[in-house]
C-alpha atoms as an extended CHARMM CRD file, in Angstrom:
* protein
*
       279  EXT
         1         1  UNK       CA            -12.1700000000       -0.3490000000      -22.5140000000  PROA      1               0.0000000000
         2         2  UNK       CA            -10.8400000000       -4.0290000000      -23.2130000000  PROA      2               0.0000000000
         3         3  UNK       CA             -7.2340000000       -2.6800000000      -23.5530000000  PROA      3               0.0000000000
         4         4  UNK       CA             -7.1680000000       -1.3330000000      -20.4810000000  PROA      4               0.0000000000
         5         5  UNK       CA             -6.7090000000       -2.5470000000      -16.6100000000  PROA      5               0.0000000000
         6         6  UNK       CA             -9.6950000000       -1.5720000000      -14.8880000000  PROA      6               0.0000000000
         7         7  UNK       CA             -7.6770000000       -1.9690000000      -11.8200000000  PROA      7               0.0000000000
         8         8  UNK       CA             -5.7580000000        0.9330000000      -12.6760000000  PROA      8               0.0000000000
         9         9  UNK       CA             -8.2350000000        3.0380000000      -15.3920000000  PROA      9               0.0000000000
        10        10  UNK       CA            -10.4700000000        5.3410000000      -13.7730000000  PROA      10              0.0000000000
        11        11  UNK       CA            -13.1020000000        4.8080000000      -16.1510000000  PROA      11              0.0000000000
        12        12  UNK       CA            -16.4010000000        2.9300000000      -16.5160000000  PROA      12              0.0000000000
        13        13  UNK       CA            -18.9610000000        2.6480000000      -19.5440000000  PROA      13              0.0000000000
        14        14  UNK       CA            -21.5010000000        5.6500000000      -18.4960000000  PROA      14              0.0000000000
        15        15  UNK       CA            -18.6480000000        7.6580000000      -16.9140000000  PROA      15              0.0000000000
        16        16  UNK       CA            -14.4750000000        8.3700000000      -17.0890000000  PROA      16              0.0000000000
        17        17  UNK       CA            -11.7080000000       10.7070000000      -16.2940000000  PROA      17              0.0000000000
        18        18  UNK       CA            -11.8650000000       13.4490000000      -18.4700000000  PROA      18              0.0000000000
        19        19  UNK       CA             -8.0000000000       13.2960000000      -19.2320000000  PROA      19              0.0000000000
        20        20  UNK       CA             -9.0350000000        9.9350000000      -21.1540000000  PROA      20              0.0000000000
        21        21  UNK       CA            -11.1030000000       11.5130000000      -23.1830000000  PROA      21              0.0000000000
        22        22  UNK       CA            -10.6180000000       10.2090000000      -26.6310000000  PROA      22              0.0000000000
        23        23  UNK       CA             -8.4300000000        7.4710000000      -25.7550000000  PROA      23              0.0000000000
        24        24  UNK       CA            -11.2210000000        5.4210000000      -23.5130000000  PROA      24              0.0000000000
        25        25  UNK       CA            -14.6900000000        5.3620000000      -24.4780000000  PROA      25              0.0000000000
        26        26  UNK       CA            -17.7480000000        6.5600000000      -21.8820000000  PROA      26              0.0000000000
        27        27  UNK       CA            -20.7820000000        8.1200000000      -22.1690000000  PROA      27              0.0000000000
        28        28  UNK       CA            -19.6420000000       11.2300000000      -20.0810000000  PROA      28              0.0000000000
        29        29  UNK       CA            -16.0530000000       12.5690000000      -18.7430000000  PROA      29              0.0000000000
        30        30  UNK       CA            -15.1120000000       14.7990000000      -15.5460000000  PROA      30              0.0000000000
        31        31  UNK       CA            -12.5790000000       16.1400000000      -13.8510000000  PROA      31              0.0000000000
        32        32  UNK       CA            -11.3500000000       14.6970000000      -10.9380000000  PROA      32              0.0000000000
        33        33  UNK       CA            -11.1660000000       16.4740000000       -7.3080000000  PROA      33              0.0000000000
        34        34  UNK       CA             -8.2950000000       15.2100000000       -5.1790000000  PROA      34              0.0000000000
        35        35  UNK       CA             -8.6300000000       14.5090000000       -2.0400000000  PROA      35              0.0000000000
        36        36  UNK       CA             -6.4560000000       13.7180000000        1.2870000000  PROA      36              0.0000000000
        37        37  UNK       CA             -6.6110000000       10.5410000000        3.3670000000  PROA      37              0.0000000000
        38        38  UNK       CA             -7.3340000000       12.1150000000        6.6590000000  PROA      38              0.0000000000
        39        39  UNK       CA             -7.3990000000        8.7560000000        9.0820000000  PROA      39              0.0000000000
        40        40  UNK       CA             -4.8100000000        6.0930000000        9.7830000000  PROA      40              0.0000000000
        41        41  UNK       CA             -6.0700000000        3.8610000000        6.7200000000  PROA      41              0.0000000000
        42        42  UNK       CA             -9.0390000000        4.1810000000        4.8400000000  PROA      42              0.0000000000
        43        43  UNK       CA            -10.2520000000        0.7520000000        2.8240000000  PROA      43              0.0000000000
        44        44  UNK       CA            -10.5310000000        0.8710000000       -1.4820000000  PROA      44              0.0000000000
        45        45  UNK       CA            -13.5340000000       -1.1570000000       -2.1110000000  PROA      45              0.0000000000
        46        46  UNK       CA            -14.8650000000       -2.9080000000       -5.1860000000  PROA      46              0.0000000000
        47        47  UNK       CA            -18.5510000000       -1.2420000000       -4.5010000000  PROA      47              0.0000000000
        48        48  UNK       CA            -19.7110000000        1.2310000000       -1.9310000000  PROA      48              0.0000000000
        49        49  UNK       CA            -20.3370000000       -1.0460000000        0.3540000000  PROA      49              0.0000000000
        50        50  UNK       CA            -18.5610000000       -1.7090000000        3.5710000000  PROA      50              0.0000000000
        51        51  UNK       CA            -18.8460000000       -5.2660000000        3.1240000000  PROA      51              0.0000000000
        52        52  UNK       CA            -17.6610000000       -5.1070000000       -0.1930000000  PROA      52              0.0000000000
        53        53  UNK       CA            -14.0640000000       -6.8910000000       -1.1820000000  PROA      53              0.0000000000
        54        54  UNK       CA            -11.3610000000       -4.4000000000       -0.0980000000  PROA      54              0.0000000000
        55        55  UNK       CA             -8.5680000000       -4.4220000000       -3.1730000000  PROA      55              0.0000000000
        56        56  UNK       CA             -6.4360000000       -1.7310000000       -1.4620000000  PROA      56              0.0000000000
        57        57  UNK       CA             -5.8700000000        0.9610000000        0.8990000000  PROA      57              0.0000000000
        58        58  UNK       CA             -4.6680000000        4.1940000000        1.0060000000  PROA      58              0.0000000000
        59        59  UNK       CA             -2.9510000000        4.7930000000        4.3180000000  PROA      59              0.0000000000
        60        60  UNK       CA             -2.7130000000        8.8150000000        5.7310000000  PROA      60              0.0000000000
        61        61  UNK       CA             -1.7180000000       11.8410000000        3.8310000000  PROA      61              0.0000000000
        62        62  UNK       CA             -2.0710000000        9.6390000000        0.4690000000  PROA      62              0.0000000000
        63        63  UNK       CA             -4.2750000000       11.7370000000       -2.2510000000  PROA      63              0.0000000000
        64        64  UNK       CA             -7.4420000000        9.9620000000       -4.0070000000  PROA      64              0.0000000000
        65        65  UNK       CA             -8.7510000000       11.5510000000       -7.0680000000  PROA      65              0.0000000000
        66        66  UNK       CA            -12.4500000000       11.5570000000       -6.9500000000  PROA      66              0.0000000000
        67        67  UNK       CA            -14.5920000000       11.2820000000       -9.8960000000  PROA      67              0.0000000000
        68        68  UNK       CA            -17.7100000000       10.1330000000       -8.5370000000  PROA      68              0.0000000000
        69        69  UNK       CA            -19.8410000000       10.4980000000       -4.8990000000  PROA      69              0.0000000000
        70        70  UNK       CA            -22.5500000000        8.3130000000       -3.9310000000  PROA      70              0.0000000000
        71        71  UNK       CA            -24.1770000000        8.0900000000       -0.7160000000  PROA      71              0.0000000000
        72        72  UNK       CA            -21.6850000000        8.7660000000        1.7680000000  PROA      72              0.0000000000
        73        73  UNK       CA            -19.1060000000        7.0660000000       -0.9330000000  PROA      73              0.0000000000
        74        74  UNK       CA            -16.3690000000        8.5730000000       -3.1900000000  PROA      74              0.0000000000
        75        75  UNK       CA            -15.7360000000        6.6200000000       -6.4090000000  PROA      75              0.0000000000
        76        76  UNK       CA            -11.7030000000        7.4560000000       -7.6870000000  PROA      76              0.0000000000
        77        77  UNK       CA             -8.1070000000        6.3270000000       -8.5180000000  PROA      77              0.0000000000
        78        78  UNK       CA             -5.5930000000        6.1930000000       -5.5860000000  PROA      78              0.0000000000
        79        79  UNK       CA             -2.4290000000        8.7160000000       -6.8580000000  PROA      79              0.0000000000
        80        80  UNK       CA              0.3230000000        6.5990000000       -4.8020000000  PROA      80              0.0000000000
        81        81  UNK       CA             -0.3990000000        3.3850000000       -6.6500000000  PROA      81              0.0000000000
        82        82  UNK       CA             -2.7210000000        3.6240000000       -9.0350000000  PROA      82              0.0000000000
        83        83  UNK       CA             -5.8800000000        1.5390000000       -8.0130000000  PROA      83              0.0000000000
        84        84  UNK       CA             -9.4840000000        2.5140000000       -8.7130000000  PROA      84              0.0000000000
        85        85  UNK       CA            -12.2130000000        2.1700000000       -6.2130000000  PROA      85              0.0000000000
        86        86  UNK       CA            -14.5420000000        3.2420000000       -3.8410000000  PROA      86              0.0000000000
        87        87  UNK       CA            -13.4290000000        4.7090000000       -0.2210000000  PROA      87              0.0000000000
        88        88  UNK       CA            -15.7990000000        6.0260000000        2.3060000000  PROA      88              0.0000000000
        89        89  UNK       CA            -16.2840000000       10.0800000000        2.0970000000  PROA      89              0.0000000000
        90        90  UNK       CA            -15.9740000000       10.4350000000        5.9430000000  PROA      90              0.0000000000
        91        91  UNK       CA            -12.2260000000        9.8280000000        6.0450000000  PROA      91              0.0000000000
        92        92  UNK       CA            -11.2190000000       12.2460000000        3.5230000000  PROA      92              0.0000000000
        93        93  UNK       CA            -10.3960000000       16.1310000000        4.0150000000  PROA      93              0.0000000000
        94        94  UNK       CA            -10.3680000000       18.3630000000        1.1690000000  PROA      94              0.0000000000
        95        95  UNK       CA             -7.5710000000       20.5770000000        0.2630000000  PROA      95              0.0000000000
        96        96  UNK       CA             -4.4510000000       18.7000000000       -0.0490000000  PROA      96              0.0000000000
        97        97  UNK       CA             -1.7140000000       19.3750000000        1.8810000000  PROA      97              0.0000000000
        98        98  UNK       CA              1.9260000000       19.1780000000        0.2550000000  PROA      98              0.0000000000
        99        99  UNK       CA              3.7360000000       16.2770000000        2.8610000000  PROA      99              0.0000000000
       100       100  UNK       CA              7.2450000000       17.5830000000        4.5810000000  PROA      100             0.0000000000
       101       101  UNK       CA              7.6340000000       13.9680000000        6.2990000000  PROA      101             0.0000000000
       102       102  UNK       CA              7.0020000000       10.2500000000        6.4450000000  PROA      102             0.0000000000
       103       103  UNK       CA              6.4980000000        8.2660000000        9.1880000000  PROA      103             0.0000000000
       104       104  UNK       CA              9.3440000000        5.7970000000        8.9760000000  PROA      104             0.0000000000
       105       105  UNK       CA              8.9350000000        3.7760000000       12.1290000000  PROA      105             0.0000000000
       106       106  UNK       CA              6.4500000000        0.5270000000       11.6580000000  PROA      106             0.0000000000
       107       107  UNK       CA              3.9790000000        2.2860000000       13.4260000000  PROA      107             0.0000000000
       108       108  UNK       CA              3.4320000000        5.4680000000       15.7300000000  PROA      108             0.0000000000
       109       109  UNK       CA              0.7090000000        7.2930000000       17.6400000000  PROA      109             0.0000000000
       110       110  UNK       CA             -0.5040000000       10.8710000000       17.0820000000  PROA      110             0.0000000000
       111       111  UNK       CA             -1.1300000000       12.7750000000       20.3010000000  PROA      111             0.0000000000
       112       112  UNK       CA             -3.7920000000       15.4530000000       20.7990000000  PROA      112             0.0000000000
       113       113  UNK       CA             -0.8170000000       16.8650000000       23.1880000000  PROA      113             0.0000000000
       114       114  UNK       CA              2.5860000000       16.9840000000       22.8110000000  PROA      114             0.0000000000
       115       115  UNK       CA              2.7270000000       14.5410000000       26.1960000000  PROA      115             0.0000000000
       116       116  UNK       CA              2.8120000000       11.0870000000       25.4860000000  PROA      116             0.0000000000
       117       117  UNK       CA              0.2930000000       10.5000000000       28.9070000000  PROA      117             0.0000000000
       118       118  UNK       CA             -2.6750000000       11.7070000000       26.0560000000  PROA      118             0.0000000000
       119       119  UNK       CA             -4.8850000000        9.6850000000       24.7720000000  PROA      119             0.0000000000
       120       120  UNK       CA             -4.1550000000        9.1570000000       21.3850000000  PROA      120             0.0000000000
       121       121  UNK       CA             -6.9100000000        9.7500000000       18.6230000000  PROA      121             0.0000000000
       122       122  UNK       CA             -4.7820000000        8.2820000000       15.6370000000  PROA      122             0.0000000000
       123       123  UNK       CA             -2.2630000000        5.1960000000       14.5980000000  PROA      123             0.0000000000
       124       124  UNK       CA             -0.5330000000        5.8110000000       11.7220000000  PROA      124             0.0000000000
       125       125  UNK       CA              1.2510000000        3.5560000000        9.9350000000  PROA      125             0.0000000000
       126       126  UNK       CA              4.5710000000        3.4990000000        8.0260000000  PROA      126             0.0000000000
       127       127  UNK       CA              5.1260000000        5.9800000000        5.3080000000  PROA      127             0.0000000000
       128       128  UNK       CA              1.9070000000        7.7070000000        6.0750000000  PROA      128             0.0000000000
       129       129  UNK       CA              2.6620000000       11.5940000000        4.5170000000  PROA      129             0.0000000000
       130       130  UNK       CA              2.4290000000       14.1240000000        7.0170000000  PROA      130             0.0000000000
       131       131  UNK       CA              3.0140000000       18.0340000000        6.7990000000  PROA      131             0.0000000000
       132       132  UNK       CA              4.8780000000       19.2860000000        9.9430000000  PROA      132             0.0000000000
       133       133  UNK       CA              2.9270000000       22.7550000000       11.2870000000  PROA      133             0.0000000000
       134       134  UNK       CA              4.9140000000       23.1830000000       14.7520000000  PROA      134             0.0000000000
       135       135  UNK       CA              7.6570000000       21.6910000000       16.8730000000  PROA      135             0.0000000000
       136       136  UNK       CA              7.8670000000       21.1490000000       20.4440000000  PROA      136             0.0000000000
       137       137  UNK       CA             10.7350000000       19.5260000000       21.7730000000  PROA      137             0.0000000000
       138       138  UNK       CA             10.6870000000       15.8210000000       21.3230000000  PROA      138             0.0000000000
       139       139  UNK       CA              7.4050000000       16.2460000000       19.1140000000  PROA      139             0.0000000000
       140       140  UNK       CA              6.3670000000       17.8430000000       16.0390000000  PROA      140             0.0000000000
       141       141  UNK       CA              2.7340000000       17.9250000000       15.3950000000  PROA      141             0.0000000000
       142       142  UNK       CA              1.3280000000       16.9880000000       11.8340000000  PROA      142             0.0000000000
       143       143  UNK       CA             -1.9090000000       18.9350000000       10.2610000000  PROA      143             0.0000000000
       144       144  UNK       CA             -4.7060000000       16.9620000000       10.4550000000  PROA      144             0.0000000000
       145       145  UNK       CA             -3.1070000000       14.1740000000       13.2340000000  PROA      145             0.0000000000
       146       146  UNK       CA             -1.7450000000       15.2350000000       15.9140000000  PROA      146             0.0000000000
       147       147  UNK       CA              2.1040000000       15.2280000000       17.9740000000  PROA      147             0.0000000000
       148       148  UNK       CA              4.3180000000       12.6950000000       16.9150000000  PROA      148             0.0000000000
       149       149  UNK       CA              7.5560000000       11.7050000000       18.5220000000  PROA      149             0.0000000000
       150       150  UNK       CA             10.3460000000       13.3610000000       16.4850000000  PROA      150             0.0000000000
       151       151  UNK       CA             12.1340000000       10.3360000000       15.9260000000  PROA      151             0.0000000000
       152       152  UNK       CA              9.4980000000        8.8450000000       13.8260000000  PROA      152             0.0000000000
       153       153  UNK       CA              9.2310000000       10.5810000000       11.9180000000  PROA      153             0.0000000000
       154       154  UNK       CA             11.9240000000       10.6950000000        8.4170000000  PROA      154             0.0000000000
       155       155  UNK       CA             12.4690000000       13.8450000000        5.6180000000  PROA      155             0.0000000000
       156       156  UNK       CA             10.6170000000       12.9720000000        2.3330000000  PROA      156             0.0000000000
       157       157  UNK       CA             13.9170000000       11.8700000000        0.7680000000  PROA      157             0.0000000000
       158       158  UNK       CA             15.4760000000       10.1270000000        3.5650000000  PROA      158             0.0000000000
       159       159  UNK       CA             14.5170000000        6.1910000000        2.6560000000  PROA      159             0.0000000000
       160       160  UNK       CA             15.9610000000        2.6660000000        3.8540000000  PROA      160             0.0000000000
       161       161  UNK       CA             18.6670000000        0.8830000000        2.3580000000  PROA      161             0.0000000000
       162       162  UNK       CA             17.1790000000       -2.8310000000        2.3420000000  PROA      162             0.0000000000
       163       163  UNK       CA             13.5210000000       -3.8830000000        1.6730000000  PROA      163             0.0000000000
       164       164  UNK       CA             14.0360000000       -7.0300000000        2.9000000000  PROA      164             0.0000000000
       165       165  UNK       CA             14.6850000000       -5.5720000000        6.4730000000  PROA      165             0.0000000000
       166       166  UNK       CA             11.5060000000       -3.5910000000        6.4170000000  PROA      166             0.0000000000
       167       167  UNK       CA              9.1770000000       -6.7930000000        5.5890000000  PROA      167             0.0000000000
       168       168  UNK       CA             10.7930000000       -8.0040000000        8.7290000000  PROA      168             0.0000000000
       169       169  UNK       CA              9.7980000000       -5.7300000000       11.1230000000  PROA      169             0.0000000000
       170       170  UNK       CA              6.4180000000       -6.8400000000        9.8760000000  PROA      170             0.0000000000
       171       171  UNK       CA              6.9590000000      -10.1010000000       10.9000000000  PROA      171             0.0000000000
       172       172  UNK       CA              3.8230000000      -12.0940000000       12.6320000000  PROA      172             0.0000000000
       173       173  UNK       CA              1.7220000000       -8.9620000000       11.3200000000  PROA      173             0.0000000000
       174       174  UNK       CA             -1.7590000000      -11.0220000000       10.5580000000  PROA      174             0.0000000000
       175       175  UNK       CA             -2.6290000000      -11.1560000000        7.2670000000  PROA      175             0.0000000000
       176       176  UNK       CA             -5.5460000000       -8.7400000000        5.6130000000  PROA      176             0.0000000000
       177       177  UNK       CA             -6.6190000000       -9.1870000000        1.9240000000  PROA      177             0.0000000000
       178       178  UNK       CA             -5.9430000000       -5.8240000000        0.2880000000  PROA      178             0.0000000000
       179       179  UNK       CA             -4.0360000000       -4.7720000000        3.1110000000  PROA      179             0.0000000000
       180       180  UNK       CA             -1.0880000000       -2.5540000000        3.2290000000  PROA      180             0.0000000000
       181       181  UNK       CA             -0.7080000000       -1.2000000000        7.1210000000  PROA      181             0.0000000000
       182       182  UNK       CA              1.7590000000       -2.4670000000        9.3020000000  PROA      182             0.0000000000
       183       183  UNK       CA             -1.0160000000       -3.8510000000       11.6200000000  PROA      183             0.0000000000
       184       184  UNK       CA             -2.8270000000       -6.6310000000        8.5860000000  PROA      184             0.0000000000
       185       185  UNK       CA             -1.6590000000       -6.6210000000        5.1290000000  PROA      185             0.0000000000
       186       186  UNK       CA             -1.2260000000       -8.9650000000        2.0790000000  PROA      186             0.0000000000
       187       187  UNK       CA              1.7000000000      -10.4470000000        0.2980000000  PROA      187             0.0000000000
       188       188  UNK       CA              1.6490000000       -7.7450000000       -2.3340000000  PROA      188             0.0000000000
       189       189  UNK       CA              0.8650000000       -5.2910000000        0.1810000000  PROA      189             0.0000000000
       190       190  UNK       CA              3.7990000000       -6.0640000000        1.9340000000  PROA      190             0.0000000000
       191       191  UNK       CA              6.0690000000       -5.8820000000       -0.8640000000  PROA      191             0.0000000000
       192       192  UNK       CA              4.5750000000       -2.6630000000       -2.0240000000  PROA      192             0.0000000000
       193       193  UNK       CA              4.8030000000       -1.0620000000        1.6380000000  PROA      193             0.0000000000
       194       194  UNK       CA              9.0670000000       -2.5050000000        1.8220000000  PROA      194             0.0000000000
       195       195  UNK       CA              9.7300000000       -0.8080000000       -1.8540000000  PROA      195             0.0000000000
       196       196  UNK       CA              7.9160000000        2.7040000000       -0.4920000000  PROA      196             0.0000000000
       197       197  UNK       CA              9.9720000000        3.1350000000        2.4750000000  PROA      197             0.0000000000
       198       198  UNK       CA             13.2320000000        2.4840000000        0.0920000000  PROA      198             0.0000000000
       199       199  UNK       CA             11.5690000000        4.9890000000       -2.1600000000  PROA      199             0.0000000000
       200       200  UNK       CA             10.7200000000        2.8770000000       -4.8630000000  PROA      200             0.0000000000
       201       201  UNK       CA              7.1570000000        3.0920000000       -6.8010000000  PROA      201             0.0000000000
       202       202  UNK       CA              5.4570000000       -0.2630000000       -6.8840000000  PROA      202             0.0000000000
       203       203  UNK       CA              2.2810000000       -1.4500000000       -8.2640000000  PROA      203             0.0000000000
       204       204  UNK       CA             -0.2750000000       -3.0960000000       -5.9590000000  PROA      204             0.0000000000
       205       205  UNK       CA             -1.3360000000       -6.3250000000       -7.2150000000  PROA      205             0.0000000000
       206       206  UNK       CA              1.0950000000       -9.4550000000       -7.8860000000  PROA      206             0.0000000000
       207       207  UNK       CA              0.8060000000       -9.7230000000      -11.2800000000  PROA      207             0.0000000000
       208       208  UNK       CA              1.8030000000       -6.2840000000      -12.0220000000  PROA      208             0.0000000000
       209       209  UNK       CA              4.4730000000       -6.3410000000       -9.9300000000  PROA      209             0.0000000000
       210       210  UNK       CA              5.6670000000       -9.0910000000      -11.5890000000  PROA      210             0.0000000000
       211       211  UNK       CA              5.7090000000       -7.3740000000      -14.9500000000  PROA      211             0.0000000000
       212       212  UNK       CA              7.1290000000       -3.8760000000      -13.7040000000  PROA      212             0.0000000000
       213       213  UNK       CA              9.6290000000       -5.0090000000      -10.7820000000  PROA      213             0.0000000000
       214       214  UNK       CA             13.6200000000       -6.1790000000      -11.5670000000  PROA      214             0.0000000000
       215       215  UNK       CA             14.6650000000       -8.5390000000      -14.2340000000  PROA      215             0.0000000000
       216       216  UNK       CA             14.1150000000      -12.3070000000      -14.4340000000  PROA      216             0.0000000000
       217       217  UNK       CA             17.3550000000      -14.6450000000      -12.8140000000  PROA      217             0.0000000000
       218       218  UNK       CA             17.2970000000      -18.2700000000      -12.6340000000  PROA      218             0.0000000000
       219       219  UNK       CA             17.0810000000      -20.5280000000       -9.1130000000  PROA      219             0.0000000000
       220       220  UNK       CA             20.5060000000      -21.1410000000       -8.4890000000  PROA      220             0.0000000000
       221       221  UNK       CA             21.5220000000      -17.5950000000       -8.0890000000  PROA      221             0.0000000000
       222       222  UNK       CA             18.4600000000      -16.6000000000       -5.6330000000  PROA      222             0.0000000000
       223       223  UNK       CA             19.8760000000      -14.2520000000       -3.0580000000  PROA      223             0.0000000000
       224       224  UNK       CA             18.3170000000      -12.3500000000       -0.3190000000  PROA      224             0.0000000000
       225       225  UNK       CA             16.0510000000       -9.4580000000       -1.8500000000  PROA      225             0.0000000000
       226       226  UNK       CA             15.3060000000      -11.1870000000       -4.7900000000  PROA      226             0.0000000000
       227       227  UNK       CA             11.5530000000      -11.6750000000       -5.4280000000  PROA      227             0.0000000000
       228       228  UNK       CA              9.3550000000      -15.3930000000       -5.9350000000  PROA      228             0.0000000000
       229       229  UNK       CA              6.7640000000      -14.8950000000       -8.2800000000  PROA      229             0.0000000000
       230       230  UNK       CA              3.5420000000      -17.4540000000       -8.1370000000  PROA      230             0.0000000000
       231       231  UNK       CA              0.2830000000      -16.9450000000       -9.9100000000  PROA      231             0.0000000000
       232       232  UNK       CA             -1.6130000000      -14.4900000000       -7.1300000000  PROA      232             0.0000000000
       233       233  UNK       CA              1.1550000000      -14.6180000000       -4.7840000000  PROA      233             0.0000000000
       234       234  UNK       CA              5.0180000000      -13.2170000000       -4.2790000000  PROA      234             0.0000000000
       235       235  UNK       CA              7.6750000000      -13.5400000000       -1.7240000000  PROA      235             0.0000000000
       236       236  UNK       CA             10.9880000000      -12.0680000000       -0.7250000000  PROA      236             0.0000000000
       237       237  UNK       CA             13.8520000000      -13.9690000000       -0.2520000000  PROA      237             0.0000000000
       238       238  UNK       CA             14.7700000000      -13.5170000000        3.2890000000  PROA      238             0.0000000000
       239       239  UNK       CA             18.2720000000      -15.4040000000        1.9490000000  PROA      239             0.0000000000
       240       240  UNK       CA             19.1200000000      -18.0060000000       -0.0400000000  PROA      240             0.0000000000
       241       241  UNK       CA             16.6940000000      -20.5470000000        1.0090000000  PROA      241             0.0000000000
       242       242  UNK       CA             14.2800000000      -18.9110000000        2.5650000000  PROA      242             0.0000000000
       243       243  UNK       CA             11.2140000000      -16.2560000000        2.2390000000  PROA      243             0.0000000000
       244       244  UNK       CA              9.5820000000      -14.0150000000        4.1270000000  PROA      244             0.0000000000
       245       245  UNK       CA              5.9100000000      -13.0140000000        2.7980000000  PROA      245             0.0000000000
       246       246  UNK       CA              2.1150000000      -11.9930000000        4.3380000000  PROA      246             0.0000000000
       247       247  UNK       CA              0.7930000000      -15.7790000000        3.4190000000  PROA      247             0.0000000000
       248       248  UNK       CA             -3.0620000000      -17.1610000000        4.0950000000  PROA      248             0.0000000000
       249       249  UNK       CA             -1.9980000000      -20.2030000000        5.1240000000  PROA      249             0.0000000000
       250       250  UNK       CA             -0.2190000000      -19.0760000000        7.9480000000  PROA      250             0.0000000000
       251       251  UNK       CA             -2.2600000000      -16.1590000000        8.3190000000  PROA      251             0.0000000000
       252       252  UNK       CA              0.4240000000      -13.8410000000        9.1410000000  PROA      252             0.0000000000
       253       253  UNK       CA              3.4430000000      -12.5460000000        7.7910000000  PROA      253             0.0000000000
       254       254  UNK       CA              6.1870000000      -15.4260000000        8.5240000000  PROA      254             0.0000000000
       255       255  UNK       CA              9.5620000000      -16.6280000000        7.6150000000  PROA      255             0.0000000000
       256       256  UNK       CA              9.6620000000      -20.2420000000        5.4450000000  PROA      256             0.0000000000
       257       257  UNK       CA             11.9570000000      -22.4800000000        3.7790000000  PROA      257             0.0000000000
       258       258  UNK       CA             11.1330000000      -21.8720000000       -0.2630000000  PROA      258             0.0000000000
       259       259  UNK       CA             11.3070000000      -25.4860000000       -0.9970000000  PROA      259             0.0000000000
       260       260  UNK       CA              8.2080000000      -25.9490000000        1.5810000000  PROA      260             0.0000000000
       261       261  UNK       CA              6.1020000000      -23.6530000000       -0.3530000000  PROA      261             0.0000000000
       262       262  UNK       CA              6.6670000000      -24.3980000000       -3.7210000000  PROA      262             0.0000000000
       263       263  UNK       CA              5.6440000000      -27.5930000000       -2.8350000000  PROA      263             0.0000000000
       264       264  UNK       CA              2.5060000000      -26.5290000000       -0.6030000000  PROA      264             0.0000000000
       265       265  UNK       CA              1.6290000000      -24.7310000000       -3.8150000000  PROA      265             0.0000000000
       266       266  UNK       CA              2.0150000000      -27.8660000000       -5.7020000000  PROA      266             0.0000000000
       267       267  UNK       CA              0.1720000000      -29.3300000000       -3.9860000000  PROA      267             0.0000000000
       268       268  UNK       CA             -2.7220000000      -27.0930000000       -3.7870000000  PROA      268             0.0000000000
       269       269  UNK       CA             -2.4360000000      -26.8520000000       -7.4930000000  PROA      269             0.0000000000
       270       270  UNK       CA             -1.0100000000      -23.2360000000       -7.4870000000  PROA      270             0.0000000000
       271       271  UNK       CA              2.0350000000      -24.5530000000       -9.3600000000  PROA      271             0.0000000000
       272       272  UNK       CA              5.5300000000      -23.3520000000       -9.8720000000  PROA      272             0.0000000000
       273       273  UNK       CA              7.0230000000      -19.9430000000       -9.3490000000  PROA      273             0.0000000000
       274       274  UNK       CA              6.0100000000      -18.2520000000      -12.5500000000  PROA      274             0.0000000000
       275       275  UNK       CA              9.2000000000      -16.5830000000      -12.3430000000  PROA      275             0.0000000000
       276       276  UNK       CA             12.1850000000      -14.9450000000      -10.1330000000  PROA      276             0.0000000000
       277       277  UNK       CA             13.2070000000      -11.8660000000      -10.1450000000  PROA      277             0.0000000000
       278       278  UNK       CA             15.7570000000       -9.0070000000       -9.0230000000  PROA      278             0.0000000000
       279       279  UNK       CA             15.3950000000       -5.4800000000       -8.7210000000  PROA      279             0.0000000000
């Protein structure tokens, strides 16, 4: 097991996925069951626990492959990114349903009705997967949510142009550790969410974003979309001398001059930008 990420490897000493059988070692190996994330975000937890650190989350219509249950608790590797954890049974449906849309606005309700003067069970988020069953006018209404205003709705290969533009309608969005909806998320969160809409894969935690996105460019030729690196933390570059990213210090997502946070990280002892980089 040392050789691999247990971020990412849905496997533990007394128990694995049974496609790593003989190339991880357990004590036991299953198949998975996937699963469907049936509610506007559901949290991925280091232990089932709801106090437990979240790492991730898996936002609607995102499948989890479950390889474990424990009281009320699923134990599995979320298929959009990657990440292992535990999620709370209630929130998932069984039976996965193939997606025919994304929501592409920042955020959008589901209505019981197709009347907007409903009171709305459900907020999803941005590219939550939904599978269109009827449409009405200005709504369509997605299995398993509810009516959602046509217009918010965006084919599955119908993306954004500029990533940089969608971490910017996040602006002032507080900032939640292991976060990724457009109401609290975290710097790599938000970088993961901006690459998704433009239909890019992306891995979920800094460092391995660091290793998997663009290629490395030196300061003097930052531009906007270009990517800061820092040990635990990344940044876009809103243009050439400034960043947009979900921060803690700030507690939000917000819009600084680089200079003034390489040298808050200085200062704190975070260091340098471990590197730059462009997709």
């Amino acid at each position: 097991m040392d050789a691999y990420d247990p971020r990412t490897t849905l496997a533990r000493d007394d128990l694995a996925d049974q496609a790593l059988d003989g190339i991880v070692r357990a004590r036991a190996y299953r198949a998975t069951q996937a699963l469907q994330c049936a509610v506007s975000v559901a949290g991925v937890r280091k232990a089932p626990d709801v106090r437990a650190e979240q790492s991730d989350q898996l936002i609607f219509g995102e499948v989890f492959d479950v390889l474990d249950r424990r009281d009320g608790w699923f134990w599995g590797r979320a298929r959009r990114d990657g990440y292992v954890g535990w999620v709370e049974a209630v929130g998932f449906a069984s039976g996965v349903q193939l997606p025919t849309h994304r929501i592409s606005a920042l955020r959008t309700y589901a209505f019981p009705e197709p009347d907007p003067r409903s009171a709305p069970p459900m907020l999803l988020t941005l590219n939550s997967m939904v599978t269109v069953e009827e449409e009405q006018e200005r709504f369509v209404k997605a299995a398993r949510a509810g009516w959602i205003a046509r217009t918010h709705l965006a084919d599955l290969d119908a993306f954004d142009r500029d990533p940089v533009a969608v971490a910017e309608r996040h602006l002032e969005a507080p900032y939640q550790w292991g976060g990724r909806e457009s109401v609290g998320l975290d710097c790599s969160g938000l970088v993961q969410q901006a690459l998704l809409a433009c239909g890019r894969a992306c891995p979920r935690d800094t460092d391995l974003q660091e290793l998997a996105l663009g290629h490395p460019i030196d300061r003097a030729s930052l531009r906007r979309g270009d990517l800061v690196f820092w040990d635990g933390h990344v940044a876009w570059m809103l243009d050439e001398t400034r960043v947009i990213h979900a921060t803690g210090h700030a507690m939000q997502v917000t819009v600084e001059p680089l200079d003034a946070v390489i040298e808050r990280f200085r200062t704190a002892g975070t260091g340098d930008p471990t590197s730059l980089r462009r997709l």
